[in-house]
N, C-alpha and C positions, 0 to 999 in steps of 0.2 A: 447211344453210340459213344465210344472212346473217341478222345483225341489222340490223331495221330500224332508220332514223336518227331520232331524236327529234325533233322541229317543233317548235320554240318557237313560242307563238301568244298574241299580245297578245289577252284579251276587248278587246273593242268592244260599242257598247251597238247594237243589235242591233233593228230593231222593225219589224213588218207594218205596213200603210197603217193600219188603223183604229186599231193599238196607237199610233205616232206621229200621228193627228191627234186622239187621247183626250190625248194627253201637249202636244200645240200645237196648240191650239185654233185659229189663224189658221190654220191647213193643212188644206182636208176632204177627207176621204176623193178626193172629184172631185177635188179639184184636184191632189193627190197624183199621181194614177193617169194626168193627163193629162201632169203632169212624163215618169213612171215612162213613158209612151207613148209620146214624142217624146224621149224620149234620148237615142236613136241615130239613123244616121242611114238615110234609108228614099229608097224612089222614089215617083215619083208615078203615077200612073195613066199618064201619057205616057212614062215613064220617065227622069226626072228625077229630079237627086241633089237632096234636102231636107235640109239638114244638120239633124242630132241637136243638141238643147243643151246636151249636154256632162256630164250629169249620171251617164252612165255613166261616163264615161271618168275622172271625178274619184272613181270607187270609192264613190260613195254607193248604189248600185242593186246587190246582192245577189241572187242567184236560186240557189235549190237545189231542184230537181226545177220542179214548179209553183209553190211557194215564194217569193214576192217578200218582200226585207227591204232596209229602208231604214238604212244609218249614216249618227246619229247628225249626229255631229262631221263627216266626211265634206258633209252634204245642207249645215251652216250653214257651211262653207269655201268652198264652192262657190258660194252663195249670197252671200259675202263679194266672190269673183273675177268674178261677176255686174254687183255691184257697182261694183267696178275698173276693169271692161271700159268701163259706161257712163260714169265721169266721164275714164277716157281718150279716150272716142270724141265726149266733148261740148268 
């Protein structure tokens, strides 16, 4: 039998919809979920690409099993690059 290889794993603060909108009250639950909904990116009913907003791909949106967890530091980076986007594009 080989030994398996160790995994260094940084914790990360780690939190379900309703745990992260108890912790930031500007965020509810809804509004959360519709972030967490349109993420990625989807078709439309005609089959048209809708782009996702980005919020998976910045590693904020966590899933283990049925499990949705939101990071942290991850969702307000993102949120930052959000921001970026717009005063570039003005």
């Amino acid at each position: 039998m080989q030994p398996t290889a160790a995994v260094e794993v940084n914790p990360r603060d780690l939190f379900s919809v309703e745990q992260f909108a108890a912790r930031r009250p500007a965020w509810t639950p809804a509004a959360l979920r519709n972030l967490i909904l349109n993420a990625q990116d989807r078709l439309s009913s005609r089959g048209d690409r809708i782009p996702g907003n980005g919020l998976a791909e910045a590693g904020a949106i966590l899933r283990v099993g049925r499990k949705v967890l939101i990071d942290e530091e991850a969702f307000f980076r993102w949120i930052a690059s959000q921001q970026q986007r717009k005063k570039a594009a003005a």
